[in-house]
N, C-alpha and C positions, 0 to 999 in steps of 0.2 A: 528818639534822637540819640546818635551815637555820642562819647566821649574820645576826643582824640589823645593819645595820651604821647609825650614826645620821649622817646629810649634813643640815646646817641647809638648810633651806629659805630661797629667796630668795638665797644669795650664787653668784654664780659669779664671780666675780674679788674679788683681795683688795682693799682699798680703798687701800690705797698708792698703787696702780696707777692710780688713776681721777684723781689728780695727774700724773700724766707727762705731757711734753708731746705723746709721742705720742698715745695715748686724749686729751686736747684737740682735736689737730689730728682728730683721726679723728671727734670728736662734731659737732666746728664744721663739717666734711665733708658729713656725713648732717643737719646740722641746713639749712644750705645749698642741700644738694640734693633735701628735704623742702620750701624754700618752692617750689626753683623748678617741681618737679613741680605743686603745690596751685596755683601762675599759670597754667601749663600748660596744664592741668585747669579753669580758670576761665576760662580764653583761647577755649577753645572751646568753650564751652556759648554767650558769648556771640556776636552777630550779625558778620558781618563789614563794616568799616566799610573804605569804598573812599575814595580822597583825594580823586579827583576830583567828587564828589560834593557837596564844599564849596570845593574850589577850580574855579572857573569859568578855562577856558583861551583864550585868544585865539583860538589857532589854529581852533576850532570852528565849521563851515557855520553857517548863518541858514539856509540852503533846504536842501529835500533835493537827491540828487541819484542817486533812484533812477529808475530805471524807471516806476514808479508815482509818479507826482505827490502821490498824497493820503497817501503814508506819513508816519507823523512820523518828526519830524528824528531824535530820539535812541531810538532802538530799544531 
């Protein structure tokens, strides 16, 4: 003969507990560490953007100076 035994569904921790500072600091943790994966995650779907690409540098040739005369400048 089995024993039925009745456990409410939905609670596993008593709610007392969800005021502690600990379980705060533990939710603010996980909630924290949930945005910075989803940036993460958004970081690199997008393209990569290089600096030099909008900042123009002094130091950079006018001519080439390969071998090949008719290469352009910026490869």
């Amino acid at each position: 003969m089995m024993i039925m035994v009745s456990i409410p569904l939905g609670v596993l921790i008593p709610e007392d507990f969800l005021g502690t500072a600990a379980f705060q600091f533990l939710a603010a943790f996980v909630a924290i560490n949930t945005i910075m994966y989803v940036a993460l995650a958004v970081a690199k779907m997008l393209p990569k953007v290089y600096l030099s690409d909008f900042v123009s540098r002094r130091g950079r040739r006018r001519e080439t100076r390969s071998i090949n005369p008719d290469d352009p400048v910026g490869h």
